[in-house]
N, C-alpha and C positions, 0 to 999 in steps of 0.2 A: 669438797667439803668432807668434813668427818663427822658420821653420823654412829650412834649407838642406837642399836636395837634391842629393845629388849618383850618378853612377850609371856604371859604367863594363860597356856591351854586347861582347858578343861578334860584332865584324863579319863576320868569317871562319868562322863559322858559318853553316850554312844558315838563311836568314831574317832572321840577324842585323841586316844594312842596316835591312830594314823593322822589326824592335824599336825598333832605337837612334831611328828617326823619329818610331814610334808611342809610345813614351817621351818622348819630349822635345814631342811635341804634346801631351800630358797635363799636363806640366809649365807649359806656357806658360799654359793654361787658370789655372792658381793662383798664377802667380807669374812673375818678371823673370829671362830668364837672363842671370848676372852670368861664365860662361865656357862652353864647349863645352859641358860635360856638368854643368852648377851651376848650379842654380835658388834664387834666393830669395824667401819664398814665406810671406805676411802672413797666415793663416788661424786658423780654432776649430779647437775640439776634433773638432767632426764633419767641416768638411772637408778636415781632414787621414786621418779613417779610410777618409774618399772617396778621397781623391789616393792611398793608400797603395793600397787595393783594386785600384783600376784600374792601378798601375803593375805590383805584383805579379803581375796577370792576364795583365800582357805580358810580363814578363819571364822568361827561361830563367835560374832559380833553379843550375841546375848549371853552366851559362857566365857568368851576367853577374851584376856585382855591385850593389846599389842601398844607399846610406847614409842614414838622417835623423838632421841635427843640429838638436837644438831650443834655441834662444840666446833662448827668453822674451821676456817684454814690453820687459824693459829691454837690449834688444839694441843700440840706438844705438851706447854706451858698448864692446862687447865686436868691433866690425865696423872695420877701421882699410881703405881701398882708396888706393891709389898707383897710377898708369901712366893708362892708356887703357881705351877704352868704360867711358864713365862713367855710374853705374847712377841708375835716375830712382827720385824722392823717393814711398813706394807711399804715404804719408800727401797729398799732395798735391794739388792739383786734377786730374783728370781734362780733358781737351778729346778730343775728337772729333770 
């Protein structure tokens, strides 16, 4: 499935800084960030209950907000991007 993450930290909170970094390295582990705080992110069923676990685990539930949009298999069709940083193909070949 193809899920968007999206999550907005509370910086000006104590700790804050280190959430919003330790969330978004979570993020990168599953998926391509396509803006600041917006991961798109090609996974199952279980490692989405993973990614959800470990984000909820950092994040302060009473400051900061965390979204999951789930846009399905046939997401191609529902995803339209214009402008700059242009996001790579997660079907694709791999190089390293």
């Amino acid at each position: 499935m193809q899920l968007l993450v999206t999550y907005d930290v509370a910086t000006s909170s104590e700790g804050g800084k280190r959430r919003l970094r330790r969330v978004a390295k979570v993020c990168l582990d599953y998926g391509q960030r396509v803006q600041n705080s917006v991961f798109e992110c090609k996974i199952d069923q279980a490692q989405f209950v993973a990614l959800r676990n470990k984000i909820l685990a950092i994040a302060d539930c009473e400051l900061d907000s965390v979204r999951f949009y789930f846009l399905g298999n046939e997401w191609d069709g529902r995803v339209e991007h214009h402008g700059s940083k242009p996001t790579l193909n997660i079907d694709g070949p791999l190089l390293v």
